[in-house]
N, C-alpha and C positions, 0 to 999 in steps of 0.2 A: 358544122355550119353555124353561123353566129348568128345569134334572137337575138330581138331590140325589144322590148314592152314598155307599153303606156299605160298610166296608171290615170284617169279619173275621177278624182277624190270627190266625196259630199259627206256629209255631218253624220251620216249613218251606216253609207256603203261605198262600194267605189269599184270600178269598173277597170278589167283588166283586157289589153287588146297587146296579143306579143307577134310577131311576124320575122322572116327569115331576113337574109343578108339579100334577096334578090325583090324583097317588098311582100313577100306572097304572105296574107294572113292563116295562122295553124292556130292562134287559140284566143278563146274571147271569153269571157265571163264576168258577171255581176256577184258581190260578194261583200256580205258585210263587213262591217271596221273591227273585224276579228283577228288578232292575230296569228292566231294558230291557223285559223281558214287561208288566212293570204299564202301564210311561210308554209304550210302542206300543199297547196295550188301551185305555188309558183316551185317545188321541191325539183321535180320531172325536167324542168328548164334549166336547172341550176348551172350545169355545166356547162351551159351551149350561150346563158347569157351575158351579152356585151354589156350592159347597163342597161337601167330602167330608169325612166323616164317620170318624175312627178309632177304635177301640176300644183304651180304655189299659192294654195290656200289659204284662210286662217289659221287653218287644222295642221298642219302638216310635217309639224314638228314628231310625231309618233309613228309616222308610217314611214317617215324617212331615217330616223334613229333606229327603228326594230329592223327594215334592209341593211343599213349599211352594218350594226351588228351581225349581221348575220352575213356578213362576206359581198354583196351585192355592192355593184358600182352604179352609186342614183345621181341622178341629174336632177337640179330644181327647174321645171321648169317656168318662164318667166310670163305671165299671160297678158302682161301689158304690151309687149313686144311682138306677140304674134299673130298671124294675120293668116284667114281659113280665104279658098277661095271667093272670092265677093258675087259667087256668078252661083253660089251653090244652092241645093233648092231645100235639102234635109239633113241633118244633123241633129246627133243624140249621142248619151256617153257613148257609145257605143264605138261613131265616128270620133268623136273627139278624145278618145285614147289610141287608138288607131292611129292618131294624125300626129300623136306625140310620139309615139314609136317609131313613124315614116318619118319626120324631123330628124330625131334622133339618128337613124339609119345615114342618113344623106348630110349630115353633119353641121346643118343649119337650127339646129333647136336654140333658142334665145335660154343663153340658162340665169339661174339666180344666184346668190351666193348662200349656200351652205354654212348659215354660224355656226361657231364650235359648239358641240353639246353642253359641254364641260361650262362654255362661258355665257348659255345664252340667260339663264338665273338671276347673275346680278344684272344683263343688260335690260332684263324685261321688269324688274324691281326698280331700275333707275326710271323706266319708261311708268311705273305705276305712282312713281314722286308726280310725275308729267302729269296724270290723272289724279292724281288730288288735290295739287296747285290749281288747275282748270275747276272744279268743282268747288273749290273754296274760294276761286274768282267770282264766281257767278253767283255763291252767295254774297259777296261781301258787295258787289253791284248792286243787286237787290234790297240791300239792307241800306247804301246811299241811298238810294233812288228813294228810298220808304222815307227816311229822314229828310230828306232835301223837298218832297212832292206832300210832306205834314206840316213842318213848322219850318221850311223854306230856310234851313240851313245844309250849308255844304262843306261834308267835311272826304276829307284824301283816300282813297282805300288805306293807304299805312296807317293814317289816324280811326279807323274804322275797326284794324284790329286792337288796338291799344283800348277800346271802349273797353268800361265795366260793367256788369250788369246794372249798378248802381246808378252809370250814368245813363244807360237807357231807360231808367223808371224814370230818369230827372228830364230829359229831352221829351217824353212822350207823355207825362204825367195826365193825368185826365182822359188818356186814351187808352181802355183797356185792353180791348183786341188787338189793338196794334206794339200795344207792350208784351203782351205773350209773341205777338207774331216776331217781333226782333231780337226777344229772348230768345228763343227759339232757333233763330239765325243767328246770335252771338255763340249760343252752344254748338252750333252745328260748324263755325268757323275754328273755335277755339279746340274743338275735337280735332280737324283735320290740321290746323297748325302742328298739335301733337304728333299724330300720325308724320306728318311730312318731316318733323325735327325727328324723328322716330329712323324713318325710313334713312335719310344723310346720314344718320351717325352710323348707321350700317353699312354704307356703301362705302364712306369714306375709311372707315378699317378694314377694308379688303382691298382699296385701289391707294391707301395713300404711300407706299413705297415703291410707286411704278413712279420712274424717274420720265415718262413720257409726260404722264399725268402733272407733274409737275412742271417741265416745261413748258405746257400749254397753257398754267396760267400766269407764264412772262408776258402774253398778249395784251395789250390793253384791252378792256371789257370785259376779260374770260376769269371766271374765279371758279369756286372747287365743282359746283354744279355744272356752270357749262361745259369746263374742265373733262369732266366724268362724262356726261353725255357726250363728247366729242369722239371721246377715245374710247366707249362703251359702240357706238353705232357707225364708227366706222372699222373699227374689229382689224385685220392686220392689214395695215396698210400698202404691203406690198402688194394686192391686189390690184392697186390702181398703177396700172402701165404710166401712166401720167398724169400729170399735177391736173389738165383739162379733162380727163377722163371725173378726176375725185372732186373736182369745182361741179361741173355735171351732174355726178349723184347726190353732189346738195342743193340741187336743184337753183344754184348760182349761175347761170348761165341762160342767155336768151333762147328763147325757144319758137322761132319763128323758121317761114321757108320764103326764100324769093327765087326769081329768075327775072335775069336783063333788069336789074336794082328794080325791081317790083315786088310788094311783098304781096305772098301767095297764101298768106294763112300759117294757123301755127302746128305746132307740133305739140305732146304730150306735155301739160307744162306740172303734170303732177307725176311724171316719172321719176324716181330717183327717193333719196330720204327724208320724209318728212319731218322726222327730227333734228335733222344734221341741217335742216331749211329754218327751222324755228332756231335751235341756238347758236348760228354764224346770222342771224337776225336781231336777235339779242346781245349779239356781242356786237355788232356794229353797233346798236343804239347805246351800249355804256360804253363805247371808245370814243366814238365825237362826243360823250359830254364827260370824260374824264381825261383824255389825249390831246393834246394841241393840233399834233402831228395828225390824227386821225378826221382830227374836227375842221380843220385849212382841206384837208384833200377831201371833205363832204363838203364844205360849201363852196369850194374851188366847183365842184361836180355839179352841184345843187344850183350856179350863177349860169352855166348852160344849157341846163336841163331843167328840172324840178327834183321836187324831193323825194320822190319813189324810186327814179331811178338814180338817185345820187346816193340813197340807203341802199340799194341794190348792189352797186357798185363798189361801197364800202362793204357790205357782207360779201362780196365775191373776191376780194382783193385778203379779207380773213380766209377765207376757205383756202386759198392758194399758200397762204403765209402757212397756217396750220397742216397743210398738207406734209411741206416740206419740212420742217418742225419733227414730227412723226416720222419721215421716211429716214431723218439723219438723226432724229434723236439729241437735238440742239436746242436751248433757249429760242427766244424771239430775237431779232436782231430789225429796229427799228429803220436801220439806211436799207436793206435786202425790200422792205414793204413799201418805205414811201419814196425812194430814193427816183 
């Protein structure tokens, strides 16, 4: 007879709920983030189980690489996507590993996609560049703001990293505290510049003979960054059935509901990849001011609409380009996009 299990994960324990091919619950248990405890608990089932069920956490990368080592067929599962009775009165892991198992069973479980083990390294190192560009934005904001709200000059975040320490003793002179305090914020910018030229020249010797990689920066906008993040966080592209399935998971695509042309509200509009939403955003914003082609079909867009959604429109019309790109392993070809 064929088990289904749910797995309930938390930052310390995680709950296990397994039941038959006919829904009937035979085993439940709490149990810490042990692996020896899960893989001897779960031993006695091995034969009988059809896949186990995870639930997609922060964490989850360890309990789902130590099953499927171990012969086990896991499922991610997806928690944006699913939906418990709305009528119910109590739930606890308990229920809600149970309710992953009963999905599972009935073949409706929403799953996620499983990145390679082997590749998820450099994709999570590309995504830590992400985290120190954001944190050296927000100093160098700070350190405008300090200069422009003292002696009422304004100068470009670019021209902000290029400062010296010499020219912040010359800008602030007579102001003591506040010359430690932008010293301070020049080091701490000039540190994470480091780090982040640190980080690319790593990434870029492990991806620059991937001839996809290369393709995608024939786009206009796209260079070795967005490049990498493209083809790091969308992982094999044959996953996406189609070109609107993968414009979707970049979160390119509207996310509204109507009935009888009345709109009824929207849908999840942070489903899908939030990086793959940032850099076909980014690459719209450097194709209309470096493309002709790109720049006529945003203010074409922009003369009927406005500018949010005429940038929308341009990031979603990349994501489709880039799709196919990917799926044939071809340059960009400019008539295919704006034709």
């Amino acid at each position: 007879m064929k088990l289904y299990a749910g797995n309930d994960l938390h930052s310390n324990n995680n709950f296990w709920g397994i039941i038959d091919e006919t829904g009937k619950r035979i085993f439940y248990k709490k149990l810490p983030n042990s692996p020896e405890k899960i893989l001897s608990t779960l031993e006695p089932f091995k034969p009988d189980l059809a896949n186990i069920a995870v639930e997609s956490t922060y964490n989850w990368y360890w309990i789902v690489d130590l099953l499927m080592d171990q012969g086990y067929t896991v499922h991610l599962a997806n928690p944006a996507a699913m939906k418990k009775y709305s009528g119910i009165k109590y739930s606890d892991d308990k229920h809600d590993a149970f309710w992953l198992a009963e999905m599972s069973r009935l073949g409706i479980l929403p799953q996620g996609y499983i990145y390679p083990k082997e590749e998820r390294p450099t994709r999570d190192l590309c995504r830590k560049r992400l985290q120190l560009v954001d944190m050296r934005t927000a100093i160098i904001l700070s350190l405008k703001s300090l200069i422009a709200r003292n002696i009422g000059q304004r100068i470009s975040a670019e021209n902000i990293k290029k400062l010296s320490q010499e020219d912040i003793t010359e800008m602030l002179s007579g102001h003591e505290d506040l010359m430690l305090r932008a010293a301070m914020d020049k080091v701490a910018i000039d540190n994470f510049s480091g780090q982040i030229k640190f980080v690319e020249s790593s990434l870029k010797r492990k991806i620059k003979s991937n001839t996809t990689y290369v393709n995608l920066m024939t786009m206009p906008g796209i260079g070795p960054i967005l490049s990498l993040t493209i083809l790091l966080e969308t992982g094999p592209v044959e996953r996406f059935k189609q070109v609107g399935n993968y414009a979707s998971y970049c979160r390119k695509v509207d996310s509204k509901w109507t009935s009888n042309n009345k709109n009824k509200g929207k849908g999840n509009t942070k489903n899908g990849n939030r990086y793959l939403a940032w850099a076909f955003s980014e690459a719209a914003e450097h194709a209309r001011m470096c493309n002709q082609q790109a720049k006529r079909f945003f203010e074409k867009k922009m003369s009927k609409t406005n500018r949010m959604i005429a940038h929308g429109a341009l990031a979603h019309k990349m994501s489709r380009a880039a799709y196919f790109i990917m799926r044939d392993n071809v340059p960009f070809e400019p008539k295919k996009m704006f034709s």
